[in-house]
C-alpha positions as CSV (number, residue, x, y, z in Angstrom):
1,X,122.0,73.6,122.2
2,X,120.5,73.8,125.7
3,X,117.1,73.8,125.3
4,X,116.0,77.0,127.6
5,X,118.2,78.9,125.8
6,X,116.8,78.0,122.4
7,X,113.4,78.6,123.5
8,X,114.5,82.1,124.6
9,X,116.5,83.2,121.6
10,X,112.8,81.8,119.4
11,X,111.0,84.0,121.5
12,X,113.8,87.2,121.1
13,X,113.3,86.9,117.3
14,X,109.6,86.8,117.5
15,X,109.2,89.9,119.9
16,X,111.9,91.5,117.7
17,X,109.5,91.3,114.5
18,X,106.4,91.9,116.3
19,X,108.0,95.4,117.7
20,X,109.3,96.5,114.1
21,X,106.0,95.9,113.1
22,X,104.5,97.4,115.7
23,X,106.6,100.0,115.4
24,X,105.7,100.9,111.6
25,X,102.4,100.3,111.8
26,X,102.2,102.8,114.6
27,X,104.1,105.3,112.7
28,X,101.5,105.4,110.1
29,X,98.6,105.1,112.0
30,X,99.5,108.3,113.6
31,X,100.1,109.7,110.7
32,X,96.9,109.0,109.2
33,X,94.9,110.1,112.2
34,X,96.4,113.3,112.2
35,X,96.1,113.7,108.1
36,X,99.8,113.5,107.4
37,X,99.9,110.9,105.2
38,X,100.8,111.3,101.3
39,X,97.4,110.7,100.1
40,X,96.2,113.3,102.8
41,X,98.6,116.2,102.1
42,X,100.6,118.2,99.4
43,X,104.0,116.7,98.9
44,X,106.7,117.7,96.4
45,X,106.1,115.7,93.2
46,X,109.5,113.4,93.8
47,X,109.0,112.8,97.1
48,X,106.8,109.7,96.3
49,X,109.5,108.7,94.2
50,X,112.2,107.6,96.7
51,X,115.2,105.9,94.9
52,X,118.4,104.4,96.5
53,X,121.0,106.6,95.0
54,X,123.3,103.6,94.5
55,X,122.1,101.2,93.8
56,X,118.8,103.5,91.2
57,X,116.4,100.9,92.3
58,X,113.1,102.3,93.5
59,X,111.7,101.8,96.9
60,X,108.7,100.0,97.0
61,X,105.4,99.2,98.9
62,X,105.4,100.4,102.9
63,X,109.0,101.7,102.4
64,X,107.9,104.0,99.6
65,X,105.1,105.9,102.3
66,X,107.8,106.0,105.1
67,X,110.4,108.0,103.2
68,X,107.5,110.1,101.7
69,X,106.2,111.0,105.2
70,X,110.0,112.3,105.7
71,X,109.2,115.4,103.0
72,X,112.4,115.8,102.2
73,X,113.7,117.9,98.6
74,X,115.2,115.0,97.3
75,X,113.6,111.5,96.8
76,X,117.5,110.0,96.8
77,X,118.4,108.1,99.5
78,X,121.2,105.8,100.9
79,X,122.5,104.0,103.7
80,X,125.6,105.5,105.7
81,X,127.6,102.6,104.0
82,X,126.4,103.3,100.8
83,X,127.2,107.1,101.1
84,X,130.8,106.5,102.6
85,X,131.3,104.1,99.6
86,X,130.4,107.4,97.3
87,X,133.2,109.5,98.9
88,X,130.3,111.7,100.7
89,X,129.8,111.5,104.7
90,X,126.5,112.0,106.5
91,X,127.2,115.5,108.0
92,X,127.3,114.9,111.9
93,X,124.4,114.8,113.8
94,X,122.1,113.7,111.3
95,X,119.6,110.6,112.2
96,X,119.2,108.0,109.7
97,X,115.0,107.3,108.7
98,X,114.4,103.8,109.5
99,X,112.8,101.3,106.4
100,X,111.4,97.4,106.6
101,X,112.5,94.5,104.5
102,X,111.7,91.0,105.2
103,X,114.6,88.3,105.2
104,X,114.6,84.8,105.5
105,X,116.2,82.9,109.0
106,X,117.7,80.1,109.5
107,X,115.7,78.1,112.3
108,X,115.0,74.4,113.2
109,X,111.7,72.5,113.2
110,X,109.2,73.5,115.8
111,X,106.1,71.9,117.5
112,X,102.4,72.4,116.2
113,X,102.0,75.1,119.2
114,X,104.9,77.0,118.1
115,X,103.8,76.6,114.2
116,X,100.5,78.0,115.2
117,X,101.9,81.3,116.8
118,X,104.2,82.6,114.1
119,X,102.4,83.4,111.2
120,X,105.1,84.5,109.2
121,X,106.6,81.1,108.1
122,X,106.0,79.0,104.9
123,X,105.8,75.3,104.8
124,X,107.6,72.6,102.8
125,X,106.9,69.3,102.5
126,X,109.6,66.5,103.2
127,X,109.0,63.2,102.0
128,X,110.0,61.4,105.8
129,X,106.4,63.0,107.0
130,X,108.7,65.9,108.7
131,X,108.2,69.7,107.4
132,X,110.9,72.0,106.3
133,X,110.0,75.5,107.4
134,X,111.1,79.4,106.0
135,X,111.2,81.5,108.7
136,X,111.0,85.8,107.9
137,X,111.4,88.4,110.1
138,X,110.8,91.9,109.6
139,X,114.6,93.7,109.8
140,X,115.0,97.5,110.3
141,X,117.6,99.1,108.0
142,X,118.7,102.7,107.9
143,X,119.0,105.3,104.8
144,X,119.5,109.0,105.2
145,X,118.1,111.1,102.4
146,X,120.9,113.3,99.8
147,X,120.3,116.4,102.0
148,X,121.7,114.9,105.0
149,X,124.7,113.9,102.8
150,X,127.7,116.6,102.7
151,X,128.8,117.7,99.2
152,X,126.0,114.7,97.5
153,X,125.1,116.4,94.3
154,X,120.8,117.2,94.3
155,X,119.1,117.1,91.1
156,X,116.8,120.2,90.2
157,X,113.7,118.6,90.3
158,X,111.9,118.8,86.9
159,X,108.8,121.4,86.7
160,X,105.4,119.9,86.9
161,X,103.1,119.0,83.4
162,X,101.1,121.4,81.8
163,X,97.2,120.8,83.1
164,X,96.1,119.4,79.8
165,X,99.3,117.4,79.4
166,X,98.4,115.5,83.2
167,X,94.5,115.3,82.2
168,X,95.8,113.6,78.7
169,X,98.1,111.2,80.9
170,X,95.2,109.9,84.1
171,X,92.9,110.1,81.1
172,X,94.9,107.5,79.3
173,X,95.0,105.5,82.7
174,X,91.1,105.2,82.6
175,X,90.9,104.3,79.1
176,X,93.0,101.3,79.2
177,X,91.0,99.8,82.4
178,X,87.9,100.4,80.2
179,X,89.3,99.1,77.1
180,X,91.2,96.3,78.2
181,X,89.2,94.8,81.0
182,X,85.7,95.5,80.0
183,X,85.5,98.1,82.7
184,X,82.2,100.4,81.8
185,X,82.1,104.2,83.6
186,X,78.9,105.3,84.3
187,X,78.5,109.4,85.4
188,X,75.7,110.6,87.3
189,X,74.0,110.5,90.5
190,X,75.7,111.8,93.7
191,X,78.0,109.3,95.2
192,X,80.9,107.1,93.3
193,X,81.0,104.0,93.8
194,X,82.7,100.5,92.1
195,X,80.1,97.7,91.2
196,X,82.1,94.5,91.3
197,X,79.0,92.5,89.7
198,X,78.8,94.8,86.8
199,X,82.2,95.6,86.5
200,X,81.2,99.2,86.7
201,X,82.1,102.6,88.2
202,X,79.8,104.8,88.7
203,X,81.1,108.6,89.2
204,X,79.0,112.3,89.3
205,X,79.0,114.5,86.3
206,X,82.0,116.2,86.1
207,X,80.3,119.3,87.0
208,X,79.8,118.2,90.4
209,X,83.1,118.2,91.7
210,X,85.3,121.2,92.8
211,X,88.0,120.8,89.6
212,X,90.0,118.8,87.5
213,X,91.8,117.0,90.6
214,X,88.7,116.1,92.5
215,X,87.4,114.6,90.0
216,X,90.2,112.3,88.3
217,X,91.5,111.2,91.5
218,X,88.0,110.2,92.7
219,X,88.2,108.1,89.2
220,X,91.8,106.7,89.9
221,X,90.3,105.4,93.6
222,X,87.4,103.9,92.0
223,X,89.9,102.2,89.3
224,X,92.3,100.7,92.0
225,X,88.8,99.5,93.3
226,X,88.2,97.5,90.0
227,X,91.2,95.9,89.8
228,X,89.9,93.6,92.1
229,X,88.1,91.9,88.9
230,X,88.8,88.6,88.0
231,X,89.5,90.0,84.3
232,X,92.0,92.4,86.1
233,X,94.9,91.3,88.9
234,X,91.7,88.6,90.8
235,X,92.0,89.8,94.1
236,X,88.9,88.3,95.4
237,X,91.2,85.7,97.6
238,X,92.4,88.5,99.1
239,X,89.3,90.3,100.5
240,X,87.9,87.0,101.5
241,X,90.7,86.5,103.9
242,X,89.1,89.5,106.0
243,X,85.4,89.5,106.8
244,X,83.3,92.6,107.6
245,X,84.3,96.3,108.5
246,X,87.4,95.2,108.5
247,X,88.1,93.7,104.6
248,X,85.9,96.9,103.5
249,X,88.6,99.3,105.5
250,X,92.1,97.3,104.3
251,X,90.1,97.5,100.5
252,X,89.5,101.8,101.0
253,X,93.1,101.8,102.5
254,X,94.7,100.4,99.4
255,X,92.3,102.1,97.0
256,X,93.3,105.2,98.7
257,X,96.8,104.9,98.7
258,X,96.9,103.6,94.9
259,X,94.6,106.5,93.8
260,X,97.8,108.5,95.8
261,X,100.2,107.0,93.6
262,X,98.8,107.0,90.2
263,X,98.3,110.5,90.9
264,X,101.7,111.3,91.0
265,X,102.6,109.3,88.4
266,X,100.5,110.9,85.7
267,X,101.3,114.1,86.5
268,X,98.2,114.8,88.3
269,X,99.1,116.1,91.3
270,X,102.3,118.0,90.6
271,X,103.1,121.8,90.2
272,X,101.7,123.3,87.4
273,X,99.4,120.0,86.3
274,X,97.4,119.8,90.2
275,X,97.6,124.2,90.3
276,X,95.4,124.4,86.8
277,X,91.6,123.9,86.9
278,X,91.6,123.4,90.3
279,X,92.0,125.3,93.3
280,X,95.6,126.9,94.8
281,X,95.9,123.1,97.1
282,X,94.9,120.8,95.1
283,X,94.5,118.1,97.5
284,X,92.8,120.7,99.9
285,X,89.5,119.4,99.0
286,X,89.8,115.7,99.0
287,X,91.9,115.8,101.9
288,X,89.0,116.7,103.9
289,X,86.7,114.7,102.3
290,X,89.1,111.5,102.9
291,X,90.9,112.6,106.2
292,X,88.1,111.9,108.3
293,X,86.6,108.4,106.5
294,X,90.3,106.9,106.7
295,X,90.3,107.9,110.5
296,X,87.7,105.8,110.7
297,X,88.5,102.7,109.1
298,X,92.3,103.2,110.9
299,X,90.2,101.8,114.3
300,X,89.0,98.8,112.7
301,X,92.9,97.6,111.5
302,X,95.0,99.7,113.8
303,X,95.5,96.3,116.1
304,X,96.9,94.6,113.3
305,X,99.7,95.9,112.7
306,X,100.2,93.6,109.1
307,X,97.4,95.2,107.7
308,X,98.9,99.2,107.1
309,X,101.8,97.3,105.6
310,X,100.1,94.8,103.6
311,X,97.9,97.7,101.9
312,X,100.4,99.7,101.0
313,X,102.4,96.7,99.2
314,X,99.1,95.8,97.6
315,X,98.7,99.6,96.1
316,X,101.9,99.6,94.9
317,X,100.8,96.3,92.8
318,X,97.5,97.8,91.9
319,X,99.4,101.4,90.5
320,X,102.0,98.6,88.7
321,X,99.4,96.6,87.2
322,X,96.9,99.8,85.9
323,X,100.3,102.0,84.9
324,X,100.8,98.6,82.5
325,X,97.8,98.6,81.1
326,X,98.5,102.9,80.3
327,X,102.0,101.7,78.9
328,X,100.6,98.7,77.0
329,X,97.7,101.6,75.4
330,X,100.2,104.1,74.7
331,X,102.1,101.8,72.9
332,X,99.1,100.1,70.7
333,X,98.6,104.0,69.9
334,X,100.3,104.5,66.2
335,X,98.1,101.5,65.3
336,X,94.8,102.1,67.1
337,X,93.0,103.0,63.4
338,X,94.3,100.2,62.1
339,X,93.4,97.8,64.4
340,X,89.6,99.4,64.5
341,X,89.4,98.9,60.9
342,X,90.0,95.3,60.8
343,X,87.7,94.6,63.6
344,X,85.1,95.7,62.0
């Protein structure tokens, strides 16, 4: 292969993934600057929920916050393909909403200089002294939600919990990162806050916040915070890897975005379960509390456009790994007494 040529098509793929990047991590930075994100704003319950209506897999990480910021009535989604395959068309007219995965190329071995720009390979070691590299590049696919779809049959979206039936459910959340890590949750004072040397969270009285949804989605933030334990998911390699202002902002972004999640999850910030106890928004409150501190971190991270996707694949972890410590109490329920007893 002539070697010009080579060198140009290297440098086509690179530029290709650096602009869909780019690209992204623009669209969400604007978004967050302007207060639009789903942890900034009232969405409809299912919109965080996006699911490919063919294949019933869930989206997750970055690809979950792009097709929430879409706030469409339905979280189904598919590509044109997928839709044409149903018997349905995309009515005419209609644009697609662009989503990220990253796929593995096939490329050759390259020098140390060319190792050294593209961060987005993984090494292999060959016995001959030679590496075998993975190349990934960040590919733009397109899915077009049910409402776009002609004659695509819309679920009625289920109402919202009962305000003690979501309290019950983020309660249970809490409980399971304080009984099954060690986690200790401390109320008083005026700020909240994790300790990661005492394994602590420190939270006001309940008193002090404007309602039910200020206050247990303060908790869920400071939970997604604690995970960072070594008794929990470890993720002290990770905030090492960033130094200063900007490791405290990528560790607020994905505490942020978690809390977001969990939220909806439990119930906590749908219909009747975010209206009760609380004011007619819900997130009117913490939106402006939060709107203005995330705006603030965005400047430190906004050049690297990695880090918006990177947190929102490590707070969809974070909500996995606490929603299976809920599960894993919810299940251990019918035997809680029992087990008491004979720990005594």
């Amino acid at each position: 292969m002539d070697a010009t040529k080579g060198h140009r098509d290297i440098h086509q793929v690179r530029q290709a993934k650096l602009d869909v990047k780019n690209e992204v991590a623009k669209q969400l930075i604007e978004a967050m600057e302007s207060g639009n994100t789903p942890w900034q704003r009232p969405w409809k319950s299912q919109s965080l929920m996006p699911i490919n209506g063919a294949t019933q897999s869930g989206y997750r990480g970055v690809n979950r916050i792009l097709l929430a910021l879409q706030n469409r009535s339905s979280n189904i989604w598919l590509t044109f393909n997928q839709a044409n395959d149903a018997g349905y068309k995309v009515r005419k007219g209609e644009k697609g909403t662009p989503i990220v995965k990253v796929v593995e190329l096939d490329r050759g071995e390259r020098n140390g200089r060319e190792r050294g720009e593209d961060a987005s390979s993984s090494v292999d070691g060959q016995g001959d002294g030679k590496e075998a590299r993975k190349a990934f590049i960040l590919r733009r696919y397109f899915v077009f939600n049910a409402e776009q779809i002609e004659g695509f049959p819309i679920p009625v979206e289920e109402p919202g919990l009962l305000a003690h039936e979501s309290v019950e459910q983020v309660s249970n959340v809490v409980e399971a990162m304080k009984e099954q890590t060690g986690l200790m949750v401390i109320h008083g004072g005026n700020n909240a806050c994790y300790v990661p040397s005492l394994h602590e969270v420190r939270l006001p009285p309940k008193r002090a916040f404007d309602g039910l949804y200020d206050y247990w989605v303060t908790a869920l933030h400071e939970c997604a915070h604690a995970s960072m334990n070594e008794r929990c998911m470890n993720r002290t390699e990770a905030i090492s890897k960033r130094w200063g202002d900007e490791a405290y902002a990528m560790e607020e972004l994905r505490a942020e975005i978690a809390s977001c999640l969990l939220a909806h999850t439990t119930g906590l910030a749908r219909g009747q379960g975010a209206s009760s106890g609380g004011p007619a928004d819900p997130y009117a409150h913490h939106r402006e509390q939060h709107a203005a501190y995330l705006r603030s971190w965005v400047k430190v991270i906004k050049n690297d456009p990695m880090a918006i996707l990177s947190a929102a694949k490590d707070a969809d972890r974070i909500c996995e790994y606490i929603l299976g410590l809920a599960m894993k109490r919810e299940a251990m329920a019918p035997h809680r007494e029992w087990v008491a007893a004979y720990e005594r």
